[in-house]
DRENVEXZA-508015 format. One record per residue (C-alpha): residue in one letter; z, x, y. Coordinates in steps of 0.25 Angstrom, whole numbers, plus 5000, padded with zeros to 4 digits. Layout:
residues N
AZXY/...
END
This chain:
residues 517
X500050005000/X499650055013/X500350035027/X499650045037/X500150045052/X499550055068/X500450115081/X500950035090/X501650085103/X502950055108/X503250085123/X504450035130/X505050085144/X505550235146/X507150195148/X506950165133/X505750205125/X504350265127/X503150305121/X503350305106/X502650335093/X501950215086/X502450125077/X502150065063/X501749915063/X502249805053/X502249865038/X502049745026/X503249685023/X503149755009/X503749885016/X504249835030/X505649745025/X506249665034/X507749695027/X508049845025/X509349865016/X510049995014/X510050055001/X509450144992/X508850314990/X507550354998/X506750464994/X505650525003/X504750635001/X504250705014/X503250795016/X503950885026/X505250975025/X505251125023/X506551205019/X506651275032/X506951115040/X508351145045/X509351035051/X509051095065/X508550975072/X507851075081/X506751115070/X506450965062/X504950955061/X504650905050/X504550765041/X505850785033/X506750845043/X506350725054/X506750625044/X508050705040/X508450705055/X508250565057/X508950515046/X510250605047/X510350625063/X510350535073/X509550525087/X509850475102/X508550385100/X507450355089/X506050315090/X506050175083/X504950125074/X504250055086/X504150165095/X505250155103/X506550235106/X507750185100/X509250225100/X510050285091/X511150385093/X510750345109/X511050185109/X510350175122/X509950255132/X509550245148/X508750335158/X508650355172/X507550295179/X506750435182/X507150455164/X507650575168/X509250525163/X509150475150/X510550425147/X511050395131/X512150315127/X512650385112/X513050275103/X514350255099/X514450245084/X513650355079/X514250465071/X513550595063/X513650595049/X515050665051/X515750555056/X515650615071/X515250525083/X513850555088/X514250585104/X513450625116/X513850755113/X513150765100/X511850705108/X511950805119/X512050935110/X511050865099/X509950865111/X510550985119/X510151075104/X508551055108/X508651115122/X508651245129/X507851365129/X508251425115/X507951275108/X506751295098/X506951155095/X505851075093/X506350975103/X506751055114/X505451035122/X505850875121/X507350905125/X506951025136/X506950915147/X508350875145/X509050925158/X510550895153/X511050815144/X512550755149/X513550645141/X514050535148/X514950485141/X514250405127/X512950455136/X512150585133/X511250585147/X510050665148/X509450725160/X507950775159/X507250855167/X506150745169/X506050595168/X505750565151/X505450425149/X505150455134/X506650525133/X507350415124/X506150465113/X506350615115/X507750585111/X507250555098/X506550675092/X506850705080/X507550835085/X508550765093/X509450735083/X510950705086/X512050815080/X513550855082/X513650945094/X514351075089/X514851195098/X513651175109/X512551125098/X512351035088/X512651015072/X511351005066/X511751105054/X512550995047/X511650885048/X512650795054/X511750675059/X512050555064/X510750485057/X510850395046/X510750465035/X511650585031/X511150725023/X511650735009/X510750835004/X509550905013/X508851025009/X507851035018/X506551065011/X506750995001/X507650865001/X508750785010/X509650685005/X510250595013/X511250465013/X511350365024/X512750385033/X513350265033/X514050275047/X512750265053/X512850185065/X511350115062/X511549995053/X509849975052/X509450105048/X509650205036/X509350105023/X509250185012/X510450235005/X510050385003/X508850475006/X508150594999/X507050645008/X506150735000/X505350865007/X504050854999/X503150935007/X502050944995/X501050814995/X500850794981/X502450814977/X502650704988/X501650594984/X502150604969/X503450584973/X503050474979/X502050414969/X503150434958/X504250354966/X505150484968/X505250444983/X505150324990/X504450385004/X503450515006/X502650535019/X501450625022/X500650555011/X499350625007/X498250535014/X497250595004/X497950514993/X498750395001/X497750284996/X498250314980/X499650294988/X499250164992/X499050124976/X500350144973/X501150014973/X502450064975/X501950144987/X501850105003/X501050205010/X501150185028/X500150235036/X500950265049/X499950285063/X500750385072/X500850515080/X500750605067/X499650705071/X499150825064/X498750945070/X498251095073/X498951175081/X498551295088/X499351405092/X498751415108/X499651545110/X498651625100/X497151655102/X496151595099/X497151445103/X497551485116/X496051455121/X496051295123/X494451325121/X494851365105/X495851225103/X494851155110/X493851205100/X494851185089/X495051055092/X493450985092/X493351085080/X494150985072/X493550855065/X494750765066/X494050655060/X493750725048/X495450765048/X495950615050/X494750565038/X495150675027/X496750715031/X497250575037/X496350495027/X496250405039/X497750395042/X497750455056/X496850455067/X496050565077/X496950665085/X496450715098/X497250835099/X498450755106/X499750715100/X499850575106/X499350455096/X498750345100/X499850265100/X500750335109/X500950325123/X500050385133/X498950425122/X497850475128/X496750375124/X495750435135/X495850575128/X494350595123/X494650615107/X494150755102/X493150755091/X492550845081/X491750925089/X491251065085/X490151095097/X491151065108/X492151155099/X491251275098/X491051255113/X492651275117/X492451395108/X491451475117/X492351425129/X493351495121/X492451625120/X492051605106/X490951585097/X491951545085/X493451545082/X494251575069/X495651525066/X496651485056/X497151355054/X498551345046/X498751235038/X499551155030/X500051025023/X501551035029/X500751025042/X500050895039/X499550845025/X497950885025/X498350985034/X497651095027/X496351005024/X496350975039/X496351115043/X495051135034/X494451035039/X494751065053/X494251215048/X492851145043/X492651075056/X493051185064/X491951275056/X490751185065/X491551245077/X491251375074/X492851385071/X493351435058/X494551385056/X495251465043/X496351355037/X497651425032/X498451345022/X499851365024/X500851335014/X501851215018/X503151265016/X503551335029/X502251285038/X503051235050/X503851365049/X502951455046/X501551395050/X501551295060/X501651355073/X501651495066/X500151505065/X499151485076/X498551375070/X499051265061/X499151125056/X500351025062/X500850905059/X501550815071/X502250675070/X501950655086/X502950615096/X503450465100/X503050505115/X502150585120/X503150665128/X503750725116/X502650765109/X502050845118/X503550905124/X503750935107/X502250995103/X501651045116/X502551075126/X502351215129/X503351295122/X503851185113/X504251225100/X503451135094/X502151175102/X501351215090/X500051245099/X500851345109/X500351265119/X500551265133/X499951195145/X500451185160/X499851045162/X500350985149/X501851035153/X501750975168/X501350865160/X502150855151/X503450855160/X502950765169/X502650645159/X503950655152/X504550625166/X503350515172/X503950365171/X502650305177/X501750255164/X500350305171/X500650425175/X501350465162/X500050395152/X499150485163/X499950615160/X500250595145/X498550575144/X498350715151/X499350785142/X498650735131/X497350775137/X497850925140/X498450945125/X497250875117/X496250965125/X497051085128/X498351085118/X498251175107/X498551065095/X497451005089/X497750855084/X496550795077/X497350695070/X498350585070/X499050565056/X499750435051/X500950435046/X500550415031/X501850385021/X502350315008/X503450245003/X503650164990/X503650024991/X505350014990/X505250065006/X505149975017/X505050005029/X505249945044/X504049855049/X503849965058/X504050105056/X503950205067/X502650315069/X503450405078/X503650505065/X503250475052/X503850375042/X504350305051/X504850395062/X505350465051/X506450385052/X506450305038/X507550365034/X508350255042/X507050145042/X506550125028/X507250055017/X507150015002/X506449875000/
END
C-alpha cells in the first residue's frame, strides 16, 4: 500500500510562528486512527548512526541521533505536524514589537529524568553552550545573534542583535536541547533529558533502547511502552528486517525496489514531499572551485532529470541549486530553472580559461541512497562538457567524519530548514561550521542579517528572492534534486492524520507520535 502526500504551507503572525516546513495531508483511515493508546515495543531500523555519534548536542547530524534527541531531551518550542511553532518546555512566549526581545515563560512541571526541576537556569546554560568564539557547534551560526540571554524570574528573556520574527523556530533546532546547568555549562554527558523517553541502553552505532519516563509532563504523546532503535546503515540488511517482520519501521527505502514493497500486505509505504535535497558540494577555498565560472559549469554539466528518473524513481522533484522548496515561504518562483546544458557549460569554462576540466567527485551511499549511481551519471553527462569527472567511491563507515567536507568534492544529503533564515545562517553563512561549500559572499551576509530583522512582508519575500538568486548562481553547492521523504511501516502502526515534512518520518518525531493500532 502506498501513501502518497502533497505540501501545504502554514503561516501564522511573527509574535507566534512563521514560515514552516510543509506538512503531510490526511492518511486513509487504515494507518491514521483517530484513538491512540499506549502500550507496546517498537522497533526501528534507520539507515544512519555511526560509532563516532556522541551525546554532544553540538555534533548531531544524522538520522539516528535527531530522533534520539527528541525522544530523550526536551526543547523550548517544537515544529508541530502543521508547520507551525508550538510550546514545549517554553509554555508560551512574547516579543517586542521590533522582535528583538523575545520573552519565554519555562513551564512549571517539567523535571529531567533525574527527578530535578527544568529552571530558566537549565535554559540559559543549554543555549549559552552554542555560543561564542571557541563554539564548533553546529548551531552556533543560528544562536550567534543572541546578545544576552537574562531570567526573569519563570522568564529566560533573549535580547538579539536584530529583530527575528522567525526566532520561536530557531529555538527548535534540533541542537538546542534542554540540559542540567553544571559549574558554568551543561550535562550533556549523562543523557539526562527532560523528553519523554528515557536511555536504557545506547550504543551509538549500533543500537538504543529506550523506556518511556513516566513523569513526563505531556499526557498526549509518547505511546509505545519501550523502544529499540536499530542503526542499520546497510540497505539490503534494512529492508530484510523489514520484510521478515523484525522491526515494525525503516526509513530511507531503496526507491529501485519500493514497488515489490508496495505488494507486501502487511507493509504501509509513505511517500513524504519536503525540504530533503541531495547535493554536490564544492569546496570554493581550492582550485579549480574558487572560479564561479567552473561551479557554473559544473552546474549545467549536470542532467537533473535524468538524476530525479533513475535515483528518485520519480519521488522527488527538480532542484535548482537553491535549498528553499517549493512549499516554503519566499520561494523564488521567478528563478529561471537551470537545465542540462553542455554548450553553455563549456562556454563558462573558457570564461574560466580552460579548454576542459578534470575533478573527483566522492561518493557515497551514507551521503544519500543512489548517491554513488548519481555521481556516475553526473560523470557521464558532464563527459559532453568536456569535463571529466573521476567518481571516488567511498566506504560509508566514517563519510561524514572523514569525507564529507574533508574532500573537495562530495556528495550530501540535507533534510532543509523550516524557515529559510536558518537554513542559509546553518549551511552558508560564511564560516558556519556546516558550510560544506566554504563559501562566502558579501552581498548574501548583508542580506542575510537584514531579512532576519525585516517585519515588512515585501520587502522581506523581495530579499529572500535575491538570496536565492546569488546562491543558486554563485554559491558553491550544486542542488539538482529535491527528495521525498520515502518510509515503511507495518500495517500495526498508525500514525496521525497529519504527520510533519520538516524532517523526515514525521519530524523525526515518531517517537512521541505513532502508536500500535
Amino acid at each position: 500500500m502506498t501513501i502518497n502526500t502533497n505540501g501545504q504551507l502554514n503561516r501564522r503572525g511573527f509574535l507566534k510562528t512563521s514560515a514552516a516546513a510543509v506538512a503531510a495531508t490526511t492518511l486513509p483511515m487504515s494507518v491514521a486512527s483517530a484513538s491512540p493508546k499506549r502500550g507496546g515495543h517498537l522497533r526501528v531500523g534507520k539507515g544512519h548512526g555511526a560509532t563516532t555519534d556522541t551525546w554532544n548536542p553540538a555534533t548531531w547530524d544524522n538520522g539516528f541521533t535527531l530522533p534520539l534527541a527528541f525522544a530523550v531531551h526536551g526543547y523550548l518550542t517544537e515544529i508541530k505536524a502543521d508547520g507551525s511553532a508550538g510550546p514545549l518546555v517554553a509554555e508560551s512566549w512574547e516579543a517586542s514589537p521590533d522582535a528583538k526581545i523575545w520573552r519565554f515563560k519555562i513551564r512549571k512541571g517539567a523535571t529531567f529524568h533525574s527527578g530535578k526541576d527544568v529552571t530558566p537556569e537549565d535554559v540559559k546554560a543549554s543555549i549559552l553552550y552554542h555560543k561564542g568564539p571557541d563554539s564548533t557547534s553546529a548551531a552556533g551560526p543560528i544562536v550567534e545573534p543572541i546578545e544576552d540571554i537574562s531570567i526573569d524570574g519563570d522568564t529566560v528573556v533573549f535580547e538579539l542583535s536584530g529583530g527575528n520574527a522567525d526566532f520561536p523556530f530557531i529555538l527548535s533546532d534540533v541542537h538546542l536541547s534542554i540540559h542540567p546547568a553544571k559549574d558554568d555549562t551543561i550535562d550533556w554527558e549523562s543523557a539526562d533529558g527532560c523528553g519523554a523517553y528515557v536511555p536504557k541502553n545506547v550504543k551509538f552505532g549500533v543500537s538504543a533502547y529506550l523506556e518511556r519516563y513516566p513523569n513526563y509532563w505531556r499526557d498526549d504523546v509518547a505511546w509505545f511502552d519501550s523502544i529499540e532503535m536499530l542503526s542499520l546503515v546497510d540497505q539490503n540488511a534494512r529492508t530484510t528486517a523489514m520484510v521478515a517482520g523484525d522491526v515494525d519501521v525503516i526509513d530511507r527505502l531503496d526507491l529501485k525496489t519500493v514497488g515489490l514493497l508496495e505488494r507486501n500486505p502487511n507493509l504501509n509505504i509513505h511517500s513524504i514531499a519536503g525540504n530533503q535535497h541531495f547535493t554536490f558540494a564544492m569546496a570554493s577555498n581550492q582550485v579549480p572551485f574558487d572560479d564561479n565560472n567552473v561551479r557554473q559549469a559544473l552546474k549545467y554539466a549536470i542532467n537533473r532529470e535524468e538524476l530525479v528518473d533513475k535515483i528518485l524513481f520519480g519521488y522527488g522533484s527538480l532542484g535548482n541549486d537553491n535549498p528553499i522548496g517549493k512549499g516554503q515561504l519566499y520561494y523564488n518562483s521567478e528563478l529561471e530553472q537551470k537545465a542540462y546544458d553542455p554548450d553553455k557549460a563549456k562556454w563558462y569554462l573558457q570564461q574560466a580559461g580552460l579548454d576542459k576540466l578534470e575533478v573527483s567527485l566522492s561518493a557515497a551511499d551514507a551521503a544519500f541512497a543512489g548517491a554513488v549511481d548519481a555521481a556516475v551519471l553526473f560523470q557521464n553527462s558532464a563527459k559532453s562538457a568536456d569535463i571529466d569527472i573521476r567518481v571516488v567511491r567511498e566506504p560509508n563507515d566514517g563519510y561524514w567524519s572523514d569525507v564529507w567536507m574533508q574532500k573537495p568534492f562530495t556528495a550530501v544529503y540535507w533534510n532543509g530548514r523550516p524557515v529559510q533564515d536558518q537554513m542559509f545562517s546553518t549551511a552558508f553563512a560564511c564560516g558556519a561550521a556546516w558550510n560544506d561549500g566554504f563559501w562566502c559572499n558579501d552581498r548574501f551576509e548583508e542580506l542575510l542579517i537584514a531579512a532576519r530583522a525585516e517585519l515588512d512582508n515585501a520587502k522581506r519575500k523581495q530579499m529572500y528572492f535575491e538570496i536565492q538568486d546569488i546562491v543558486s548562481n554563485d554559491g558553491s553547492v550544486i542542488i539538482p534534486m529535491f527528495a521525498n521523504y520515502v518510509f515503511a511501516t507495518s500495517n500495526k502502526i498508525s500514525t496521525p492524520e497529519i504527520t510533519a515534512s520538516n524532517w523526515d518520518m514525521d519530524g523525526e518525531r515518531w517517537a512521541e507520535r505513532w502508536w500500535f493500532a
